[in-house]
C-alpha positions in Angstrom: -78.6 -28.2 -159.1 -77.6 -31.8 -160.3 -74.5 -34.2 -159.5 -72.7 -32.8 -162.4 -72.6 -29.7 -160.9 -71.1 -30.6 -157.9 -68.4 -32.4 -159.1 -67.4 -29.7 -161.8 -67.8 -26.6 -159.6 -70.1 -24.8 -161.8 -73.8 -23.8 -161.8 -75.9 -22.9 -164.7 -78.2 -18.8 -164.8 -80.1 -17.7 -166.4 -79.6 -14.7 -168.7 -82.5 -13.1 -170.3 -83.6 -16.4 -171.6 -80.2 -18.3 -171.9 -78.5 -20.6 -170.1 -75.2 -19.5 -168.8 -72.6 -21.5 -167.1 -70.2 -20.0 -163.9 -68.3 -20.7 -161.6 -70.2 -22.0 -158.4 -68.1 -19.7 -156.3 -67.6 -17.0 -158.4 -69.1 -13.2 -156.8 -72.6 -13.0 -158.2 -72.7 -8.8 -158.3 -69.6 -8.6 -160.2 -70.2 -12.2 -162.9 -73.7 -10.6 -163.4 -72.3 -7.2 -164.3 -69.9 -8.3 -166.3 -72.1 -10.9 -168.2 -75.6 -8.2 -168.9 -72.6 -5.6 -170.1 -70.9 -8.2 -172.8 -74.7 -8.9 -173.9 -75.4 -5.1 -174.2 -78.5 -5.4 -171.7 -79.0 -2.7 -169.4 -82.7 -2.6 -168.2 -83.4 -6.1 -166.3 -85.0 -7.5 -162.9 -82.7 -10.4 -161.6 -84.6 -13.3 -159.3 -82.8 -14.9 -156.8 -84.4 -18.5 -155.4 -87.8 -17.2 -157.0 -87.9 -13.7 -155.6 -87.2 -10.1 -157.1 -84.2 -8.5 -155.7 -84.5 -4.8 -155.3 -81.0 -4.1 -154.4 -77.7 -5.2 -155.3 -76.7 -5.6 -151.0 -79.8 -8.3 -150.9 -77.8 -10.8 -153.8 -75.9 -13.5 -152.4 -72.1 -13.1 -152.7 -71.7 -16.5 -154.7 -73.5 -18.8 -156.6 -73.7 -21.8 -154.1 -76.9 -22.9 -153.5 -78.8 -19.9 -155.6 -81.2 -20.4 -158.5 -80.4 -16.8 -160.3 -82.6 -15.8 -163.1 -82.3 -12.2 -164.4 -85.0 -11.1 -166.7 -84.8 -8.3 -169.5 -86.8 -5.5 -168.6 -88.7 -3.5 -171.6 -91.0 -0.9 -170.5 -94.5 -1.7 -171.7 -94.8 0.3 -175.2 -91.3 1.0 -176.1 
């Protein structure tokens, strides 16, 4: 996170490869969602601070503080 982000409330994920900019405070579970449904992706592993998350109850309810990745997932031969 940088100065800028501070002072404009918003933090920047990432999405399968793209940056994506939201509100700092926004809910993560429901942001997410929303964002992977507009893109169409529907397999995917989501990192929070560098680790896998396994289950939606583990991700942190806003964005504060939180380097979120999520990753498309494609099974190996498909």
């Amino acid at each position: 996170m940088n100065l800028n982000e501070l002072a404009n409330g918003k933090t920047i994920i990432s999405i399968a490869g793209e940056e994506v900019e939201v509100n700092a405070s926004d809910a993560v579970k429901e942001t997410v969602k929303r964002i992977l449904q507009e893109k169409g992706i529907d397999s995917f592993t989501i990192l929070v601070d560098g680790k896998e998350i396994v289950a939606t109850s583990d991700l942190p309810e806003t964005f504060d503080d939180h380097e979120i990745e999520v990753k498309r997932y494609v099974k190996a031969g498909c």
